[in-house]
DOLUMGU-46027 format. One record per residue (C-alpha): residue number from 1; x, y, z. Coordinates in Angstrom, 3 decimals, always signed. Example, Ala and Ser with C-alpha at 12.3 -4.5 7.8 and 13.67 -1.06 7.14 Angstrom:
2
(1 (+12.300 -4.500 +7.800)) (2 (+13.670 -1.060 +7.140)) 
***
This chain:
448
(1 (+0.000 +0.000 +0.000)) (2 (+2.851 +2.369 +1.170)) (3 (+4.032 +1.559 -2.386)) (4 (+1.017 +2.549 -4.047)) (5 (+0.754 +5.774 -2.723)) (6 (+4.311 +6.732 -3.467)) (7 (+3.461 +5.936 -6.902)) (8 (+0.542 +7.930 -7.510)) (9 (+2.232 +10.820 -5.633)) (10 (+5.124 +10.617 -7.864)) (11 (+2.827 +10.167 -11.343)) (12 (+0.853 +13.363 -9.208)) (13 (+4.120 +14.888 -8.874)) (14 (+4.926 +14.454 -12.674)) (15 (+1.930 +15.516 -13.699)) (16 (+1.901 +18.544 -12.067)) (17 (+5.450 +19.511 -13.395)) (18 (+4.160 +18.812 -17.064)) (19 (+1.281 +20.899 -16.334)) (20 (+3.626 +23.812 -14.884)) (21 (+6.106 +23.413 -17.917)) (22 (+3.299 +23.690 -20.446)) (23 (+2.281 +26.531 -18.490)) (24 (+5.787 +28.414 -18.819)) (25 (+6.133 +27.479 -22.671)) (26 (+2.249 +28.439 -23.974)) (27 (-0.425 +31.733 -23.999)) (28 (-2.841 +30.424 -21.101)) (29 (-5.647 +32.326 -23.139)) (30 (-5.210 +30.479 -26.303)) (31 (-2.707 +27.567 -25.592)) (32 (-0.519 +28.640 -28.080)) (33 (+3.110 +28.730 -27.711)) (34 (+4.076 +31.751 -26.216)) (35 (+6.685 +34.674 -27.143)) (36 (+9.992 +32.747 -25.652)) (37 (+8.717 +29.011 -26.358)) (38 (+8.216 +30.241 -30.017)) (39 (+11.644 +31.943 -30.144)) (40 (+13.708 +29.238 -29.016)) (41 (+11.506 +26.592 -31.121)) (42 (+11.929 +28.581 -34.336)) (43 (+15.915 +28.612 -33.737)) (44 (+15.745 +25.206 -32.468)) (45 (+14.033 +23.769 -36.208)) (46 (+15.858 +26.329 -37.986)) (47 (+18.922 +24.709 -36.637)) (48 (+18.166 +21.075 -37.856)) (49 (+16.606 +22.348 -41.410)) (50 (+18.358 +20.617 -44.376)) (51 (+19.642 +23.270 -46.835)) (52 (+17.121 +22.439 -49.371)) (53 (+14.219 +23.122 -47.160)) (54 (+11.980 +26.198 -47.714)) (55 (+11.451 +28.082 -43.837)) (56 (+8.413 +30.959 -43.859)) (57 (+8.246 +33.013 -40.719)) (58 (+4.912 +34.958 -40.642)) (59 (+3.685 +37.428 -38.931)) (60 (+0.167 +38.054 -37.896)) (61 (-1.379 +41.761 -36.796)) (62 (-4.972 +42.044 -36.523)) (63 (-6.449 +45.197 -37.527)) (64 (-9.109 +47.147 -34.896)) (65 (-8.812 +44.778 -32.297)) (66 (-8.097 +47.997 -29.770)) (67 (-11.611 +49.441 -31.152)) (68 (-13.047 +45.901 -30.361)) (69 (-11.442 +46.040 -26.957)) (70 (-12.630 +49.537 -26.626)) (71 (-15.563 +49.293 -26.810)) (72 (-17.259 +45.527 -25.950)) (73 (-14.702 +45.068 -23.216)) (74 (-12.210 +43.129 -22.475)) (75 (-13.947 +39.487 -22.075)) (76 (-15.173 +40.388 -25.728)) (77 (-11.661 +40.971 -26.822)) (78 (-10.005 +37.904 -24.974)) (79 (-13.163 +35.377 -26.409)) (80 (-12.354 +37.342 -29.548)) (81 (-8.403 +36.555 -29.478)) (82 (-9.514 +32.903 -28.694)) (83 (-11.693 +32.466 -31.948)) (84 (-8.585 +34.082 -33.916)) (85 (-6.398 +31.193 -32.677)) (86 (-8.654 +28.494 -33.090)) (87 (-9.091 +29.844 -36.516)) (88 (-5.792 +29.882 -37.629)) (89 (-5.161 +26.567 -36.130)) (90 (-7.709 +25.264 -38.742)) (91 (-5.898 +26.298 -41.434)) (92 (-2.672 +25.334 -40.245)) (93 (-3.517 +22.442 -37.835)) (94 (+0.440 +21.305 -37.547)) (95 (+2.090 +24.285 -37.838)) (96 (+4.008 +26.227 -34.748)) (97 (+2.294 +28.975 -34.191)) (98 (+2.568 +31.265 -31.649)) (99 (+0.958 +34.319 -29.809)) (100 (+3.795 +36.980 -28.799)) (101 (+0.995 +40.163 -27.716)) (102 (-1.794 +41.438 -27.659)) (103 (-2.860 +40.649 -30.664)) (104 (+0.380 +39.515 -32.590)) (105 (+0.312 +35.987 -33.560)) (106 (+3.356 +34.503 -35.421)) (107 (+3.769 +31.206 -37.223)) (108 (+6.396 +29.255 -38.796)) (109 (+6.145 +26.822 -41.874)) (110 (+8.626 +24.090 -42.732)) (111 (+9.348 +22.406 -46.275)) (112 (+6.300 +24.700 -47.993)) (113 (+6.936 +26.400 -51.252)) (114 (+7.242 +29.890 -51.974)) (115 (+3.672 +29.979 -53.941)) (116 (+2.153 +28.050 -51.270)) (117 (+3.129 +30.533 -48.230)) (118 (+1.334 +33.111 -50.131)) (119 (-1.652 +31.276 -50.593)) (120 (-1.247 +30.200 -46.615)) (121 (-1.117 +33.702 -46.017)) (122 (-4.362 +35.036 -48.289)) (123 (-6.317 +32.261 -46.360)) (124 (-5.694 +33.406 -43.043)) (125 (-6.647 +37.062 -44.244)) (126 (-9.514 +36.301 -45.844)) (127 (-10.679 +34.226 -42.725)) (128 (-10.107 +36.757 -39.968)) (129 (-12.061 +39.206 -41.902)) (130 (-14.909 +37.244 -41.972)) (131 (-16.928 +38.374 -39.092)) (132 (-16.994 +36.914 -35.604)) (133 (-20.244 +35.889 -33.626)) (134 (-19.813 +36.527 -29.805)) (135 (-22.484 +36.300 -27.777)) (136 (-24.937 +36.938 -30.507)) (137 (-22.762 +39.971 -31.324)) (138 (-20.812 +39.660 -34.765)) (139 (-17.665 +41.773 -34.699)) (140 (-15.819 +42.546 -37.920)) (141 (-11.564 +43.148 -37.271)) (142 (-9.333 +42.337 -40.347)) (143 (-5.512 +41.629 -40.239)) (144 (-2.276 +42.310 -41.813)) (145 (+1.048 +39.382 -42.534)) (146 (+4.296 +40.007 -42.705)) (147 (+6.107 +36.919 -44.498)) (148 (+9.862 +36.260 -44.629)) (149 (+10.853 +33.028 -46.743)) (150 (+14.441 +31.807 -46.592)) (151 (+16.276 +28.184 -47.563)) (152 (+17.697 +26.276 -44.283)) (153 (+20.933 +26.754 -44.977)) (154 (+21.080 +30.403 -45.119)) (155 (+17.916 +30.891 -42.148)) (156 (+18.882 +32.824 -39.167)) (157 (+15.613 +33.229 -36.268)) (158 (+16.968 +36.546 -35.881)) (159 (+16.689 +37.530 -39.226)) (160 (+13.700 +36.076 -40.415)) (161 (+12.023 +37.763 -38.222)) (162 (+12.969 +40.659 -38.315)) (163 (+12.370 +40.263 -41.971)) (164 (+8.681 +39.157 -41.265)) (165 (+8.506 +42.233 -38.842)) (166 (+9.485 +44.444 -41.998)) (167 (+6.777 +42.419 -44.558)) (168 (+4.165 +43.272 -42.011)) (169 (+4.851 +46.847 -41.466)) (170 (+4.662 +47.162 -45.572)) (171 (+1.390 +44.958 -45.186)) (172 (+0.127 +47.715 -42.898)) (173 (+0.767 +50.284 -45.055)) (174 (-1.181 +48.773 -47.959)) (175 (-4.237 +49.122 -46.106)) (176 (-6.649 +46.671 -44.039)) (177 (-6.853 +42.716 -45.246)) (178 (-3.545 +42.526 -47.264)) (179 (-0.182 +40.291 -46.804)) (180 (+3.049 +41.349 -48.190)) (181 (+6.168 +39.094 -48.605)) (182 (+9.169 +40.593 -47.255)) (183 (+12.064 +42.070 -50.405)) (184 (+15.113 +44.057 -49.725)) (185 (+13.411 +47.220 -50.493)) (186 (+11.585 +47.419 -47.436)) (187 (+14.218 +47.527 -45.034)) (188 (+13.611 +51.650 -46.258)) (189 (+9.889 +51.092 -45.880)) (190 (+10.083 +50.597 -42.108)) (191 (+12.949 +53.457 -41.594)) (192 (+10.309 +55.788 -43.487)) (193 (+7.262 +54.197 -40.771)) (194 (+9.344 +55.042 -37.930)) (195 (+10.872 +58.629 -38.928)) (196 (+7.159 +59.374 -39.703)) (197 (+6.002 +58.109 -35.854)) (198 (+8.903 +60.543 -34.720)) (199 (+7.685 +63.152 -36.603)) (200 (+4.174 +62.739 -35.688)) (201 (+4.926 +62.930 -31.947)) (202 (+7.539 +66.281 -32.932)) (203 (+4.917 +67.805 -34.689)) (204 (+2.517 +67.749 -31.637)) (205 (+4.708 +68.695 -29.272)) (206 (+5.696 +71.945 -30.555)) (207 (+1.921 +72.488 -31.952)) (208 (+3.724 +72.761 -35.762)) (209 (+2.426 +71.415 -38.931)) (210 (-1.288 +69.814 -37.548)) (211 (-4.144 +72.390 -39.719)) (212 (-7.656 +72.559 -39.018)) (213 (-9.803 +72.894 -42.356)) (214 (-13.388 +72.715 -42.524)) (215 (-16.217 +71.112 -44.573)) (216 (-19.500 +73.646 -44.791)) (217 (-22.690 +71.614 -44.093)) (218 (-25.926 +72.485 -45.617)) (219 (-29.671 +72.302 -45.215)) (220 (-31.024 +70.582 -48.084)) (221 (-33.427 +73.184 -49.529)) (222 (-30.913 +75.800 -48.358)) (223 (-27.663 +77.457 -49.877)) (224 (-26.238 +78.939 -46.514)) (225 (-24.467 +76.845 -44.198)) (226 (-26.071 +75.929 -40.786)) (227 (-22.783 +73.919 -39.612)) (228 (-19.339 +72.747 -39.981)) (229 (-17.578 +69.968 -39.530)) (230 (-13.914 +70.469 -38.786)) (231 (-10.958 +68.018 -40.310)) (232 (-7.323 +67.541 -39.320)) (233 (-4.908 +67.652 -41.684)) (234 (-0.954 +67.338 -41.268)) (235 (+1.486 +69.637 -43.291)) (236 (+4.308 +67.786 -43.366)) (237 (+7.678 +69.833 -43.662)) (238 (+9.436 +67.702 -46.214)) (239 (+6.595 +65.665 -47.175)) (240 (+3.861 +68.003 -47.736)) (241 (+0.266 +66.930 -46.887)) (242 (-0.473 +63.617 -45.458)) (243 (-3.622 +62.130 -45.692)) (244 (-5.782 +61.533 -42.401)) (245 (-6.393 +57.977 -42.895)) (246 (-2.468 +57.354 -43.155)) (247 (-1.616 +59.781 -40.050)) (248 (-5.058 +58.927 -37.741)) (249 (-4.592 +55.277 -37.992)) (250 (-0.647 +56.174 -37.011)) (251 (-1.618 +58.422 -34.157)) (252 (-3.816 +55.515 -32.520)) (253 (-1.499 +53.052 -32.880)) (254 (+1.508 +54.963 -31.032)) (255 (-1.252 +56.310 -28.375)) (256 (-1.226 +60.005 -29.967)) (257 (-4.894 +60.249 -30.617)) (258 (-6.167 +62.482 -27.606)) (259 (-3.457 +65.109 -28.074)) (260 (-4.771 +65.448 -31.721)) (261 (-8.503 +65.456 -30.727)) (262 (-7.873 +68.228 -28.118)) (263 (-6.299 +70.190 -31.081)) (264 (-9.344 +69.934 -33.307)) (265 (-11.691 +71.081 -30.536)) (266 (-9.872 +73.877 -29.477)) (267 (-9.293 +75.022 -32.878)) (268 (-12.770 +74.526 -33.738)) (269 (-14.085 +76.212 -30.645)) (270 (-12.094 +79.306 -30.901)) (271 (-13.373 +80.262 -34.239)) (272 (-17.120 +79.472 -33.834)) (273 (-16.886 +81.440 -30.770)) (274 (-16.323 +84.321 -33.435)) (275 (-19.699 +82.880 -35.307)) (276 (-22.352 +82.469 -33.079)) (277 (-24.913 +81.785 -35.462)) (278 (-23.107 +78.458 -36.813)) (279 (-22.726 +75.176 -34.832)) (280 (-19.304 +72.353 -35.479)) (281 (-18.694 +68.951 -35.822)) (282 (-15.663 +66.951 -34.419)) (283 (-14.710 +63.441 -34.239)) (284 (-13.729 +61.374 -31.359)) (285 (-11.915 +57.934 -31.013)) (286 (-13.028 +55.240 -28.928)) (287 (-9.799 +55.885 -27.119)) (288 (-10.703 +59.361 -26.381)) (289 (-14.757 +58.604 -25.491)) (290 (-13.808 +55.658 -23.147)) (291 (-11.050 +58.047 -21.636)) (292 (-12.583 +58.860 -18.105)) (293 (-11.381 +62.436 -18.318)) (294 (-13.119 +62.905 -21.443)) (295 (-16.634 +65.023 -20.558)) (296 (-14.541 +67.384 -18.330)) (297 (-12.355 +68.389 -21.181)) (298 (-14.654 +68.751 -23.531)) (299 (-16.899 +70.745 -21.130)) (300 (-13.729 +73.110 -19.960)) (301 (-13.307 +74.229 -23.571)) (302 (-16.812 +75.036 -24.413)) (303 (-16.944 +76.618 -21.151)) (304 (-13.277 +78.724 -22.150)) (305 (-14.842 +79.940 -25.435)) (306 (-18.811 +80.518 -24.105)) (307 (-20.012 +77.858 -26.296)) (308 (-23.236 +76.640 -26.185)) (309 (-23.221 +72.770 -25.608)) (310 (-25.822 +72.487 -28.239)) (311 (-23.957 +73.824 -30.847)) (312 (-21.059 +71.070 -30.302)) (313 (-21.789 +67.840 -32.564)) (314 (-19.544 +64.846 -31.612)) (315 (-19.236 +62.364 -34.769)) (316 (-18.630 +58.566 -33.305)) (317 (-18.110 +55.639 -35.358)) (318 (-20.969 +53.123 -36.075)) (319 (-19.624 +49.833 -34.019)) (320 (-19.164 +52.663 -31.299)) (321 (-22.408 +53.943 -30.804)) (322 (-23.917 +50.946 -30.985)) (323 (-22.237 +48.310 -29.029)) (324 (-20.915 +50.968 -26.647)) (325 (-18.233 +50.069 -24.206)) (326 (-19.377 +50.780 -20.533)) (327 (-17.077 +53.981 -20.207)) (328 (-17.791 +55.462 -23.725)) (329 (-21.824 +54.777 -23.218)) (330 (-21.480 +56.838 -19.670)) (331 (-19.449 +59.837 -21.111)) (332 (-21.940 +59.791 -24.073)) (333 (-25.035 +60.076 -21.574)) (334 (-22.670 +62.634 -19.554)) (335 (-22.160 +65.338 -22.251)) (336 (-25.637 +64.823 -23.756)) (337 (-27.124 +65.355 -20.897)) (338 (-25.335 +68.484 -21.041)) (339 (-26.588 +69.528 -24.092)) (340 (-23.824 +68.225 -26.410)) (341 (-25.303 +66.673 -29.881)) (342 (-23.598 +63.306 -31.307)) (343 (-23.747 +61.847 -34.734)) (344 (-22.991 +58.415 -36.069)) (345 (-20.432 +59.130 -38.716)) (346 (-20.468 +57.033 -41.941)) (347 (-23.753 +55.566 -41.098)) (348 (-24.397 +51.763 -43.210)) (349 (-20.887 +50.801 -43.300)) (350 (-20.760 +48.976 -40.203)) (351 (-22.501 +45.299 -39.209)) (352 (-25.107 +46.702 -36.974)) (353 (-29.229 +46.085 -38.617)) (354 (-31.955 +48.856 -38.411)) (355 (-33.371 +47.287 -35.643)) (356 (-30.731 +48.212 -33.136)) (357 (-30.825 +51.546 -34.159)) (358 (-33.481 +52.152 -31.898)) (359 (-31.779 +52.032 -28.487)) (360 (-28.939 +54.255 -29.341)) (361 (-28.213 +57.714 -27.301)) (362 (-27.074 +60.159 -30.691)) (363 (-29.309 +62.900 -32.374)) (364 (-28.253 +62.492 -35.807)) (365 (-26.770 +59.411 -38.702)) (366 (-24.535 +60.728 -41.308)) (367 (-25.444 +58.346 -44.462)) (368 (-22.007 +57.197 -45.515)) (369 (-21.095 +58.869 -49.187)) (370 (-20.689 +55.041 -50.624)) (371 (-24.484 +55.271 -50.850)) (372 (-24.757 +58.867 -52.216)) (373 (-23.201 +57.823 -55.605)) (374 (-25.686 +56.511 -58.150)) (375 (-29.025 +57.781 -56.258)) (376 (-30.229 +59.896 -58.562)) (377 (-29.807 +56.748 -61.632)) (378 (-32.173 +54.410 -58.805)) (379 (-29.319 +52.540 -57.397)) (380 (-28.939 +53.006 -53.468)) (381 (-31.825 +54.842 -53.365)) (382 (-33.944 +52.400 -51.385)) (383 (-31.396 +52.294 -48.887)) (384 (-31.158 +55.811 -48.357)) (385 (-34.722 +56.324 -48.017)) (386 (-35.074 +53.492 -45.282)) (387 (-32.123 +55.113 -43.688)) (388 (-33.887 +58.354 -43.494)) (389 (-37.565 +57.133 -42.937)) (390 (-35.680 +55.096 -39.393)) (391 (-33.808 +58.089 -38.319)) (392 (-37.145 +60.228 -38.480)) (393 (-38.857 +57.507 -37.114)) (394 (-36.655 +57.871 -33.961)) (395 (-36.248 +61.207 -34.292)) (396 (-32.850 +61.252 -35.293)) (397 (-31.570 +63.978 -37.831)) (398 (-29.643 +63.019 -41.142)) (399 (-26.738 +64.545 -43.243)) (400 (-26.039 +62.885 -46.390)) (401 (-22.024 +62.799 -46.956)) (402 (-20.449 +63.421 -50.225)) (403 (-22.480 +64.864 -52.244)) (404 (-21.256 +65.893 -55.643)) (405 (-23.968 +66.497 -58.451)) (406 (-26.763 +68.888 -58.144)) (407 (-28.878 +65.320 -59.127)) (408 (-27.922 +64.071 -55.664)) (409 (-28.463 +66.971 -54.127)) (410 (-32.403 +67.106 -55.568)) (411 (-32.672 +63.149 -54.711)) (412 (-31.766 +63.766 -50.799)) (413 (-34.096 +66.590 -50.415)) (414 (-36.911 +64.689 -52.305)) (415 (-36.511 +62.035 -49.592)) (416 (-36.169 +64.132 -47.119)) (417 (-32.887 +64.656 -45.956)) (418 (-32.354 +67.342 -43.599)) (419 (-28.704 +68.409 -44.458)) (420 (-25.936 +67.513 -46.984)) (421 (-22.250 +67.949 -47.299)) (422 (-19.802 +67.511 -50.064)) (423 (-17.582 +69.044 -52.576)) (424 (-20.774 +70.291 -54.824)) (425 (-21.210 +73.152 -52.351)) (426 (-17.797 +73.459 -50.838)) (427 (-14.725 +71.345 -50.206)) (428 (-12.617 +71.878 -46.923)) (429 (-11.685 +75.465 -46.480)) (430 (-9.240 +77.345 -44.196)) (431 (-10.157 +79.185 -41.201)) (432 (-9.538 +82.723 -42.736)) (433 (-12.360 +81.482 -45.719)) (434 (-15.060 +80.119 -43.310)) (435 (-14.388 +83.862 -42.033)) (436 (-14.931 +85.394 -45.301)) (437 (-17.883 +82.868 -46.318)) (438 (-19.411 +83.259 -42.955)) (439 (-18.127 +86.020 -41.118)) (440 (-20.076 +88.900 -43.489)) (441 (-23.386 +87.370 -42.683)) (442 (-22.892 +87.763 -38.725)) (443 (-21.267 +90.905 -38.903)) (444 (-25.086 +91.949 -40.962)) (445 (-26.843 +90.115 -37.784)) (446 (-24.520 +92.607 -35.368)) (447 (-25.552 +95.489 -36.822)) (448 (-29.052 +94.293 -37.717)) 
***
């Protein structure tokens, strides 16, 4: 008997060091191997690969999973990481794969062909953009690969990854879903990505180079602006202009986004203080709504000007306002309750059905322009209408975004859309033209 129980405390003991060890070498969300297991298993194979053989590092970003986290929480964004994993792992069920962050996976393929890899590596884009179903919730992310391919005589860990840490950066830069197999010329790509993060953070710290413009927004049946909506743009010394979706995107990811945000509204602010008669749009982040600080700020500067809460209009994204993380949903109620307005910017692009619609805390949608083009010729116009017909429904106001033909422009305001905004009336301006284009008409209401 003594015997006995020796044993089974020493199979107990075993198993309980196996357990530990596992522990210590995988991700204990996803059971993948984790950042240092990976590391010294990729130099480990690379080691024993015949010269012949074909080695693929790849590396795996996915694309809004901060917005996801943001705003459903984190148990959303860990059950979210765990369907990501589970779905690569389909595709690749005896690959090493690995999870080295947040939401940074990496894998490694033996004896596969170069053709092959990049097939590998359009599958597991094309899968993670497929939408996710959590808790009856379907969340849409995306993701980038970097790919480094090398024979095993001449792989290095070191270097291939680095390499795949390169191809990924240059898959980033192509835009959301893409994959990018790593060549010489992007060792310059990534010194180009990181003197532009430098410059990013230079440029706000001395208040340089970031430029307010803004878009005039009309009433339908009217040809005086009631509003505008005010844009950030980045003058880039050497560079010139850099387009918002290549600098915003940059400014979230190195944790920039509030300083620029606090810009716009004091910018925007200041020079509406000088038109009281007109009312101005901004956008926020999820970063900057969830931020706890948030209502105070925004609050102090209307106060610092003498703004009117009402004539603030925040513009939030879609997936925000309707699957509102905890924090965001509070500041939301917080500043409405105070009179501030919010929109739902680029209204129809996102996942969410008509139906839930109807519990949301904004005043206004803003029909996304992808649906403004081809209305007049029939196509999207059923859409639009529905879109319109719900918002009145729940008495919501709408703004139709990019309109360009004076055949839109009839369409909307024969369905009854209450404003519209696009190049056809005016394109972004400068502050010293909204003063000319609006700044005549008050001074008439001052001496009227």
């Amino acid at each position: 008997m003594a015997g006995h129980a020796i044993w089974r405390r020493s199979v107990k003991l075993k198993s309980n060091h196996q357990e530990l060890q596992h522990l210590a070498l995988h991700d204990t969300l996803t059971g993948l191997a984790n950042r240092a297991h990976f590391k010294s298993e990729l130099a480990a194979r690379l080691e024993q690969a015949m010269p012949e053989d074909v080695c693929s590092v790849l590396f795996i970003d996915l694309d809004r999973f901060k917005a996801v986290n943001d705003t459903y929480g984190h148990p959303t964004g860990d059950r979210l990481i765990s369907l990501v994993a589970k779905r690569v792992r389909e595709i690749l069920p005896n690959a090493l794969i690995g999870r080295i962050g947040g939401d940074e996976f990496t894998v490694f393929l033996e004896r596969i062909g170069v053709e092959e890899v990049a097939v590998i590596a359009d599958r597991i884009v094309a899968c993670l953009h497929e939408p996710f179903e959590i808790e009856g919730v379907y969340v849409s992310i995306g993701a980038r690969v970097g790919v480094a391919i090398a024979k095993g005589a001449k792989a290095d860990a070191i270097e291939l990854t680095r390499q795949a840490d390169i191809a990924l950066y240059h898959a980033k830069a192509a835009g959301g879903n893409a994959y990018a197999l790593f060549g010489e010329h992007m060792d310059e790509l990534l010194r180009t990505r990181r003197k532009l993060e430098h410059d990013l953070r230079e440029a706000l710290s001395t208040g340089t180079q970031i430029e307010i413009a803004y878009q005039p927004v009309y009433s339908s049946d009217s040809s005086v602006p009631c509003s505008l909506e005010a844009l950030c743009r980045w003058r880039h010394p050497e560079l010139g202009s850099i387009a918002p979706d290549v600098f915003i995107p940059l400014a979230e990811e190195i944790g920039v986004i509030q300083k620029i945000g606090a810009i716009v509204l004091e910018d925007a602010c200041s020079l509406i203080a000088l038109l009281p008669s007109i009312s101005v749009a901004v956008n926020a982040s999820a970063a900057e709504l969830s931020s706890p600080g948030y209502p105070l700020r925004v609050l102090s500067v209307l106060a610092k000007w003498g703004i009117e809460p009402t004539r603030l209009e925040i513009e939030i994204t879609e997936s925000l306002a309707i699957n509102g993380e905890e924090n965001a949903e509070r500041n939301i109620l917080m500043l409405r309750a105070a009179g501030v307005r919010f929109a739902i910017d680029d209204f129809g692009t996102g996942y969410s059905s008509f139906s839930r619609v109807q519990n949301v805390t904004v005043d206004r949608l803003k029909i996304d322009k992808s649906f403004i083009g081809g209305i007049r010729e029939g196509r999207n116009s059923a859409i639009v209408e529905a879109i319109i017909n719900m918002a009145r429904a729940q008495g919501l106001r709408t703004t139709a975004e990019g309109v360009e033909t004076n055949e839109q422009r009839d369409a909307l305001k024969s369905l009854g859309c209450d404003n519209i905004q696009g190049f056809l009336m005016s394109r972004p301006i400068g502050r010293g033209e909204v003063m000319a284009l609006l700044g005549a008409g008050e001074a008439k209401k001052d001496r009227g």
